[in-house]
GULUM-254446 format. One record per residue (C-alpha): x, y, z; residue number from 1. Coordinates in steps of 0.25 Angstrom, whole numbers, plus 5000, padded with zeros to 4 digits. Layout:
<pafis>
@X:X | Y:Y | Z:Z | num:NUM .
...
</pafis>
This chain:
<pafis>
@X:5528 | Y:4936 | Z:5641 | num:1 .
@X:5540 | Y:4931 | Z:5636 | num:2 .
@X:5552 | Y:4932 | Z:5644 | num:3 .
@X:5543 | Y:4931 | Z:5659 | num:4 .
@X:5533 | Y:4920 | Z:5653 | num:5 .
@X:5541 | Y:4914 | Z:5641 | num:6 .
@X:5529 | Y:4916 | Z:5631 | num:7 .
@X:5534 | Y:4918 | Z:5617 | num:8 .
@X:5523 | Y:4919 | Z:5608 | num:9 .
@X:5533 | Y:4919 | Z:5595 | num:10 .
@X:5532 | Y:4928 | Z:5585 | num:11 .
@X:5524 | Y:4938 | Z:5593 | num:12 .
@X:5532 | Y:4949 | Z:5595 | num:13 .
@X:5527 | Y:4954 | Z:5609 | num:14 .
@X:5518 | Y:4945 | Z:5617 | num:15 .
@X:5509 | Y:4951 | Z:5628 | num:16 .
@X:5499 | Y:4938 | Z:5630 | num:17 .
@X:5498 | Y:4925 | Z:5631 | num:18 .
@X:5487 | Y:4914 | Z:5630 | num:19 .
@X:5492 | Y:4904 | Z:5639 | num:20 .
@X:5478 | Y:4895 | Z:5640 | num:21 .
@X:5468 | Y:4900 | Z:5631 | num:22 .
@X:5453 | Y:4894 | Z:5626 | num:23 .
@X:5451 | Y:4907 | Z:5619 | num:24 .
@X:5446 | Y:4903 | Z:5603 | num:25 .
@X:5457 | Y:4904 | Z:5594 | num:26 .
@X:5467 | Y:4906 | Z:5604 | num:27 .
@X:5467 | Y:4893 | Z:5612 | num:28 .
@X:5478 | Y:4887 | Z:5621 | num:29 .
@X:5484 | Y:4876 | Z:5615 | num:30 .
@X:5489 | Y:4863 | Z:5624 | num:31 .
@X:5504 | Y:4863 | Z:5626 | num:32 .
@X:5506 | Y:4848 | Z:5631 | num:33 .
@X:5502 | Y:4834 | Z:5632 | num:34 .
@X:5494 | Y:4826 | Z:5623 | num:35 .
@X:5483 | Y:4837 | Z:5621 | num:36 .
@X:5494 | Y:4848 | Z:5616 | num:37 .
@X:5491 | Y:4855 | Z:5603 | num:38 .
@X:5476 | Y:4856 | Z:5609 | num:39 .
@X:5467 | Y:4868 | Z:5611 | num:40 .
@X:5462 | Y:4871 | Z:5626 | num:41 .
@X:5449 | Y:4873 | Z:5621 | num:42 .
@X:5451 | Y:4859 | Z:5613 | num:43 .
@X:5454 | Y:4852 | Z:5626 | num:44 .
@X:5440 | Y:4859 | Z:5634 | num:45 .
@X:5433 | Y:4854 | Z:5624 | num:46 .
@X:5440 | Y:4839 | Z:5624 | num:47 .
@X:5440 | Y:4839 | Z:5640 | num:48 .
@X:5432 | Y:4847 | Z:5645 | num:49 .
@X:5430 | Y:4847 | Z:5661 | num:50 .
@X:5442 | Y:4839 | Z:5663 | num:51 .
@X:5448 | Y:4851 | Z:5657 | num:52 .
@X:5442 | Y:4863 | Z:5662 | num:53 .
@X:5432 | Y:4857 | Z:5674 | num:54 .
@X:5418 | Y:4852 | Z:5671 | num:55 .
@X:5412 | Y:4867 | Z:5676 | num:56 .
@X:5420 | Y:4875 | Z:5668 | num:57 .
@X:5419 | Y:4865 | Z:5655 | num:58 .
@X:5403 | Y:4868 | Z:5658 | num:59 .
@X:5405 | Y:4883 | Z:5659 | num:60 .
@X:5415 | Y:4886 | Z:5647 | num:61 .
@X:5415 | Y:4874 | Z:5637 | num:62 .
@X:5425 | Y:4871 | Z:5629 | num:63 .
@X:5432 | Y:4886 | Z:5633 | num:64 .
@X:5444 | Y:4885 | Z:5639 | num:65 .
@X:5438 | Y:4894 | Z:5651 | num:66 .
@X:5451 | Y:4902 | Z:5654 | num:67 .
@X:5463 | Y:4910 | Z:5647 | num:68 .
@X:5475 | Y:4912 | Z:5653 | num:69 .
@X:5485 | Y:4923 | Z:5648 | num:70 .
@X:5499 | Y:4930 | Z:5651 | num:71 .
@X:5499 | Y:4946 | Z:5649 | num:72 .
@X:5512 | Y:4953 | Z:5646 | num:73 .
@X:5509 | Y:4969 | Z:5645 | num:74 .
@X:5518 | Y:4978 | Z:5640 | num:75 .
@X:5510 | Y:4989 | Z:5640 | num:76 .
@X:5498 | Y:4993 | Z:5645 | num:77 .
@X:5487 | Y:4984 | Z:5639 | num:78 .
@X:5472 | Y:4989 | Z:5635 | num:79 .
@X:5462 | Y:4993 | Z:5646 | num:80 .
@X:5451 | Y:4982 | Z:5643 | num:81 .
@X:5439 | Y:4977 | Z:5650 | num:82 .
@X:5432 | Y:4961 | Z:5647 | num:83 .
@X:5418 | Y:4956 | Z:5648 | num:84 .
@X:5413 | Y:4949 | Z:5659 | num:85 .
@X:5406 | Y:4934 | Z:5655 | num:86 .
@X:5392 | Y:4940 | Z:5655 | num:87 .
@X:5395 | Y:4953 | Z:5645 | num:88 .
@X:5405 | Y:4943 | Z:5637 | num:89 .
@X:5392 | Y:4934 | Z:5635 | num:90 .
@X:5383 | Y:4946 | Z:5632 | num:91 .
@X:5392 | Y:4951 | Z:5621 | num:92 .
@X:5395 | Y:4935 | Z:5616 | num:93 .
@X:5409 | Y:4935 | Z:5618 | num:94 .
@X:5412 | Y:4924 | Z:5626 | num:95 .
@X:5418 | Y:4925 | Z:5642 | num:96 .
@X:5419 | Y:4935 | Z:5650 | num:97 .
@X:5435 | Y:4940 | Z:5654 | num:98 .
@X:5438 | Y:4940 | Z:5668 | num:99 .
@X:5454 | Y:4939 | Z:5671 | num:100 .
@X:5466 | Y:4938 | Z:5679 | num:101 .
@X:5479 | Y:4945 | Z:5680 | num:102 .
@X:5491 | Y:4937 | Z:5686 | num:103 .
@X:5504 | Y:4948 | Z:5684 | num:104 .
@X:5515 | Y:4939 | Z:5683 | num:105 .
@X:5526 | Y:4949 | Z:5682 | num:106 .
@X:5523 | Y:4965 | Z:5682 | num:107 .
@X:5534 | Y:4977 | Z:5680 | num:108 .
@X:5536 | Y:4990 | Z:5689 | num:109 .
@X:5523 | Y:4997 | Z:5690 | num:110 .
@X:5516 | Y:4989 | Z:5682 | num:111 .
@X:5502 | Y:4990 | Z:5681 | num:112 .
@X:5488 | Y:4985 | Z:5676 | num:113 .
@X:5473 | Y:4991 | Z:5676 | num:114 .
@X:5460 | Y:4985 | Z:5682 | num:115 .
@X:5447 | Y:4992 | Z:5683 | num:116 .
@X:5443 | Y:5006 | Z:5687 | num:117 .
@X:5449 | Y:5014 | Z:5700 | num:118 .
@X:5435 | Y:5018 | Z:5703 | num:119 .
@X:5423 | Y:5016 | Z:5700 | num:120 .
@X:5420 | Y:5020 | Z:5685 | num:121 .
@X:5408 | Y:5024 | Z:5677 | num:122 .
@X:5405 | Y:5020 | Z:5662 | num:123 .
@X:5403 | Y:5033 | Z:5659 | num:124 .
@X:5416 | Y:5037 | Z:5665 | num:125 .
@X:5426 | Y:5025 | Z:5659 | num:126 .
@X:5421 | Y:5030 | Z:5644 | num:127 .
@X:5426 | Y:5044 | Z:5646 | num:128 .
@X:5439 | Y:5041 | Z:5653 | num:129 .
@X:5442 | Y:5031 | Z:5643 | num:130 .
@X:5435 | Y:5040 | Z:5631 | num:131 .
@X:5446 | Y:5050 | Z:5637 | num:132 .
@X:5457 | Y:5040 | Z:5637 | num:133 .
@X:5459 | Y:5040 | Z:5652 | num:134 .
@X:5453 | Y:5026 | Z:5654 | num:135 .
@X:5464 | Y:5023 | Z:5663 | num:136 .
@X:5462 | Y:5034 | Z:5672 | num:137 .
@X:5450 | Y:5026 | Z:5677 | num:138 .
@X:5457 | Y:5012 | Z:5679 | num:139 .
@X:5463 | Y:5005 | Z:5691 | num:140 .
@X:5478 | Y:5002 | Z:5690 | num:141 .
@X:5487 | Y:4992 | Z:5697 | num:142 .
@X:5502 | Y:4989 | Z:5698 | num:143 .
@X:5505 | Y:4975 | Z:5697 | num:144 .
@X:5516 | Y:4966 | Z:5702 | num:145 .
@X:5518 | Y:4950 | Z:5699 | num:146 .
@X:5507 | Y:4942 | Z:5706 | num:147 .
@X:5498 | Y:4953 | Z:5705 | num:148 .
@X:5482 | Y:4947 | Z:5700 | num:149 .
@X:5472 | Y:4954 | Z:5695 | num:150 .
@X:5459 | Y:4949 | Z:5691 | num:151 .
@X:5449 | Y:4956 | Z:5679 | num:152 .
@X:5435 | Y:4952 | Z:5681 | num:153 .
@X:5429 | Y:4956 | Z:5667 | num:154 .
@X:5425 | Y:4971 | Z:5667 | num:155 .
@X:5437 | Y:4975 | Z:5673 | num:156 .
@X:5445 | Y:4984 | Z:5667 | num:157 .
@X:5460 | Y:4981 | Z:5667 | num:158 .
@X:5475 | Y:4983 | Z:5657 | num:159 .
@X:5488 | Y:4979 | Z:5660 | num:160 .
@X:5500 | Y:4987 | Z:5661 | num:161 .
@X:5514 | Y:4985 | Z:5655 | num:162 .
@X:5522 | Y:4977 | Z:5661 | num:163 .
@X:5513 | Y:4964 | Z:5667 | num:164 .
@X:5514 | Y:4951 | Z:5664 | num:165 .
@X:5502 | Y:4943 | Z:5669 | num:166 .
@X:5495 | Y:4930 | Z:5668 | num:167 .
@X:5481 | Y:4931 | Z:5664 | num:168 .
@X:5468 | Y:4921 | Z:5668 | num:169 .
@X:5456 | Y:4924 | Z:5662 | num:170 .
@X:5441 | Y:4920 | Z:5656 | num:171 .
@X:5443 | Y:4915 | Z:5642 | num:172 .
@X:5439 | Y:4926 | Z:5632 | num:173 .
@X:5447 | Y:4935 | Z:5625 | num:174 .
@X:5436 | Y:4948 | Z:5625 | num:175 .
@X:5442 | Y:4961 | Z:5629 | num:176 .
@X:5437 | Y:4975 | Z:5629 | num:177 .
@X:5447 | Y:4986 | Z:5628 | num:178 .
@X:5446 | Y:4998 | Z:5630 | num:179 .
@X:5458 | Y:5006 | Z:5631 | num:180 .
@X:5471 | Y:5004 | Z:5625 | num:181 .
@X:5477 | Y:5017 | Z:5632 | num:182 .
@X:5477 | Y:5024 | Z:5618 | num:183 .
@X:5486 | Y:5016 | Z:5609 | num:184 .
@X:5487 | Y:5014 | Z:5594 | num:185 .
@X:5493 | Y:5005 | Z:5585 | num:186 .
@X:5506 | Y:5008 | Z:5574 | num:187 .
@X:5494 | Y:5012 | Z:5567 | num:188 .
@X:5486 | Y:5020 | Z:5575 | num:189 .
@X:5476 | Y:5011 | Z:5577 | num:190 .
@X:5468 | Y:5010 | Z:5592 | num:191 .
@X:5465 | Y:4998 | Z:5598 | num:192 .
@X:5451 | Y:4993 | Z:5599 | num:193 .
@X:5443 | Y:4996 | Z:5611 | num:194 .
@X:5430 | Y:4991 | Z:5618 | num:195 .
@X:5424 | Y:5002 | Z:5623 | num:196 .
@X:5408 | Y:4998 | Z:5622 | num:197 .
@X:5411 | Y:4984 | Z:5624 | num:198 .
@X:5419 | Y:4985 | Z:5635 | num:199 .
@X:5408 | Y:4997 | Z:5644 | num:200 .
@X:5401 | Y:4983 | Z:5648 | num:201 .
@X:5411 | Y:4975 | Z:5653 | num:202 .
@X:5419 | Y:4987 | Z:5662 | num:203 .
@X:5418 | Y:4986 | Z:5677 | num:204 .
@X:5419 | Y:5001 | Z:5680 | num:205 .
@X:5420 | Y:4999 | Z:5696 | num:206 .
@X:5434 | Y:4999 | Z:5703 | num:207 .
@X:5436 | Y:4989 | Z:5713 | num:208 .
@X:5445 | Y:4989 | Z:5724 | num:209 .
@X:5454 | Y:4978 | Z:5721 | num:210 .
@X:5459 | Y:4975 | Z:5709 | num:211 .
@X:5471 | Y:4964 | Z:5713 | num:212 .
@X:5469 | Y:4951 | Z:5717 | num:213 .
@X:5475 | Y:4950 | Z:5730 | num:214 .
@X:5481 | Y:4936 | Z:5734 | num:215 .
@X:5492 | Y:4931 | Z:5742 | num:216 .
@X:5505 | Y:4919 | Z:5736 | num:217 .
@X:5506 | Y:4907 | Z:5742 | num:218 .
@X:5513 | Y:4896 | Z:5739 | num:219 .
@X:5511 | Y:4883 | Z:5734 | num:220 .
@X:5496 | Y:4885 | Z:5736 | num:221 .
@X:5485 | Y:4892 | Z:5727 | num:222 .
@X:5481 | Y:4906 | Z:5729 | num:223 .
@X:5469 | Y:4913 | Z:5723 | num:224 .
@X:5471 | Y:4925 | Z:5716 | num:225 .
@X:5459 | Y:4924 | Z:5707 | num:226 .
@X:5445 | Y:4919 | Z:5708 | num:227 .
@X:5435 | Y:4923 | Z:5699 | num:228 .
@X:5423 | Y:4915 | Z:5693 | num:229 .
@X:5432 | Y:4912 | Z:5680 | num:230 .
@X:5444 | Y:4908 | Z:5687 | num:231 .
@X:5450 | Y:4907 | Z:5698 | num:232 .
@X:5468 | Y:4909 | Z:5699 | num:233 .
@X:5476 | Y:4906 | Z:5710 | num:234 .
@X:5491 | Y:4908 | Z:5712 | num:235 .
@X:5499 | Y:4896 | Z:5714 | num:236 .
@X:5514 | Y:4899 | Z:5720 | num:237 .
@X:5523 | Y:4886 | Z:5722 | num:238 .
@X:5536 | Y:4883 | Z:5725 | num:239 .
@X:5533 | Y:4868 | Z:5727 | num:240 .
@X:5526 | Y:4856 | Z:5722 | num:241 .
@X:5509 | Y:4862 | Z:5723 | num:242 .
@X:5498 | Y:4851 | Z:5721 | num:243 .
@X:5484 | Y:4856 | Z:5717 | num:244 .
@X:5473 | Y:4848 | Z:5718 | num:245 .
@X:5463 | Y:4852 | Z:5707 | num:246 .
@X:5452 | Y:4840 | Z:5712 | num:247 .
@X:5441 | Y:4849 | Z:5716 | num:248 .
@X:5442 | Y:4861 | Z:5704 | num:249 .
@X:5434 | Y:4859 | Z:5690 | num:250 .
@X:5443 | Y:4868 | Z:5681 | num:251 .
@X:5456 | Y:4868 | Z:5674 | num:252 .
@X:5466 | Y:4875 | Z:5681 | num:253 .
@X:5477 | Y:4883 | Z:5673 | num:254 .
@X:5492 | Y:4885 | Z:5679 | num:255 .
@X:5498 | Y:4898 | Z:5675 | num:256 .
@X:5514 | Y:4899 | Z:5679 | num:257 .
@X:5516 | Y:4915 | Z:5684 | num:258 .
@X:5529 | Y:4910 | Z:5689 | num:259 .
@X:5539 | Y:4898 | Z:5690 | num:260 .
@X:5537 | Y:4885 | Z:5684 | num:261 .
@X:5528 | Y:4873 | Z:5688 | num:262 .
@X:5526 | Y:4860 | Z:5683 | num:263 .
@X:5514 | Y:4854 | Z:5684 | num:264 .
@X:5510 | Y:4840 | Z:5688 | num:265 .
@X:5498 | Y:4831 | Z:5687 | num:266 .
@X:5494 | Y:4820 | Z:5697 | num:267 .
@X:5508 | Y:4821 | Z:5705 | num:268 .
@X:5512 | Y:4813 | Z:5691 | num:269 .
@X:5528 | Y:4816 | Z:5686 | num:270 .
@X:5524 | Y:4819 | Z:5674 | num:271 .
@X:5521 | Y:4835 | Z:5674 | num:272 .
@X:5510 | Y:4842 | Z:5666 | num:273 .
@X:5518 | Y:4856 | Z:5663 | num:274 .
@X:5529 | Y:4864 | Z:5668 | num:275 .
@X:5522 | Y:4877 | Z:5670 | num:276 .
@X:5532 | Y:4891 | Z:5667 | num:277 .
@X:5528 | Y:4905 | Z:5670 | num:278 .
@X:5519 | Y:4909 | Z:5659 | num:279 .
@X:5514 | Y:4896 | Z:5656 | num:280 .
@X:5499 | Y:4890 | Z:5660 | num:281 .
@X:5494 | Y:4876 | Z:5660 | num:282 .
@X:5481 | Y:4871 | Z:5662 | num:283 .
@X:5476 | Y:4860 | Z:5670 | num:284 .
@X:5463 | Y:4852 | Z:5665 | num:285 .
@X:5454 | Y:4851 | Z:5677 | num:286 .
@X:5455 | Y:4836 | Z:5676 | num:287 .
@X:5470 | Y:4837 | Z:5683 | num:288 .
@X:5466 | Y:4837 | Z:5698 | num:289 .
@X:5479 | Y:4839 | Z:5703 | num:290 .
@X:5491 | Y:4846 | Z:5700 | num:291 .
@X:5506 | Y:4847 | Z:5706 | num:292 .
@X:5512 | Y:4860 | Z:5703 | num:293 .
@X:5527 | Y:4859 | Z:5705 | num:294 .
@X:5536 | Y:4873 | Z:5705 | num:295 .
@X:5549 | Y:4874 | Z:5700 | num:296 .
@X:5552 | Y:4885 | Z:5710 | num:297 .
@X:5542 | Y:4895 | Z:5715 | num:298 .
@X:5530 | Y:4897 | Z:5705 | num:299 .
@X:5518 | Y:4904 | Z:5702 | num:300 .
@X:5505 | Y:4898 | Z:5696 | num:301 .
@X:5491 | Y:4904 | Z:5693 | num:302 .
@X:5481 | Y:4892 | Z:5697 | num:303 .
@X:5468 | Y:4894 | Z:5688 | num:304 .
@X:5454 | Y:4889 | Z:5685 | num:305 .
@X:5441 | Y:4890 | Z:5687 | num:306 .
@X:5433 | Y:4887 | Z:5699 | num:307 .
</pafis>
């Protein structure tokens, strides 16, 4: 986190997550720049509304900013966990759903990370493996390498492995089910909690047959990597000057830097709205129709909104 992205969150004295651009209650992005700095995201929804976010998801989310945008830096091997889907989030009055994204931007030798089951699994068989501490037994494993993109539907399953850095897009909530933390205690002995009843409704126990998104880098053109019905992320690569015109899309779009430098420009003017770094996010209100991106060198953007 801090010597690949340059996040310091001083005086932690590890940091393995960063909030980049958050609507979440009590831990809401702040505004870094211009003459609304110092604001709340979820101030400047309430304030502007579609202009902001796009009339249909203004209509469908209010004044919640709809997405949450993370980095990830796991040094070891995190929880096993599972989140609710929109329907059993409602049910249990707890807000959205959590369906997600993994972008790896960097990964060690052999690195790897879990995603659902590698076959089909009962209920009755998941709670006697994991009862028996042998959960991972049943669970589909993948090595990763940078550029590598998984998407997690709610219900899925998944963990990271040590050694990934990634770039995280997901549905605003901050509800997860763990349940299994691979037997680990605190200094005083102490077990992490676990969701095991809560989590029985929310699990997908089928396998399925691909588990990586499959996609193919271009440049200077947007790629799709991810389409869901809560977002949808391409892959920008450039190594020169790329207009996007954002006429016909009602939503925000959010830039995330994977790799290189950007500066972003509004309306062809001079004057630029950011230079944008690897690990660095900026969101563009959904009354800016246009956008010049303009590389330093050869750079790697994650495109996102909600179509």
């Amino acid at each position: 986190m801090k010597k690949v992205l340059g996040i310091d969150y001083n005086p932690l004295p590890n940091c393995g997550e960063a909030w980049v651009i958050s609507g979440v209650e009590d831990n809401p992005t702040i505004v870094a720049n211009g003459f609304l700095e110092d604001n709340e995201l979820n101030e400047l929804v309430e304030v502007y509304m579609g202009d902001l976010v796009g009339d249909e998801n203004y209509n469908r989310f209010g004044n919640e900013f709809p997405l949450l945008i993370k980095f990830i830096d796991a040094a070891d091997y995190l929880s096993i966990q599972v989140h609710p889907d929109d329907e059993l989030a409602a049910a249990r009055g707890i807000g959205n759903g959590k369906s997600e994204m993994w972008y790896i931007i960097s990964a060690d030798d052999n690195a790897e990370l879990i995603t659902g089951f590698k076959r089909d699994t009962t209920e009755e068989e998941y709670l006697h493996f994991l009862e028996n501490k042998k959960l991972p037994e049943l669970l589909n494993r993948e090595k990763v390498k940078a550029g590598d993109v998984f998407y997690m539907p709610a219900g899925r399953v998944h963990a990271l492995g040590p050694g990934i850095l990634l770039a995280e897009i997901q549905q605003t909530s901050d509800t997860t089910y763990r349940i299994y933390d691979w037997d680990r205690v605190d200094d005083k002995g102490n077990s992490r909690e676990l969701h095991t009843e809560e989590a029985l409704d929310a699990i997908d126990f089928k396998a399925h047959d691909d588990y990586r998104s499959e996609y193919t880098e271009k440049k200077n053109g947007s790629v799709s990597v991810v389409k869901s019905p809560y977002f949808t992320t391409n892959l920008i690569v450039v190594d020169k000057t790329l207009a996007k015109d954002y006429t016909e899309l009602d939503s925000f779009v959010i830039y995330i830097c994977v790799e290189g430098k950007v500066d972003l420009v509004h309306d062809g003017e001079e004057e630029k709205i950011v230079s944008l770094k690897k690990g660095e996010a900026a969101l563009i209100p959904a009354a800016i129709d246009r956008i010049d991106l303009i590389p330093s060198s050869l750079s790697k953007v994650l495109e996102v909104f909600i179509n």
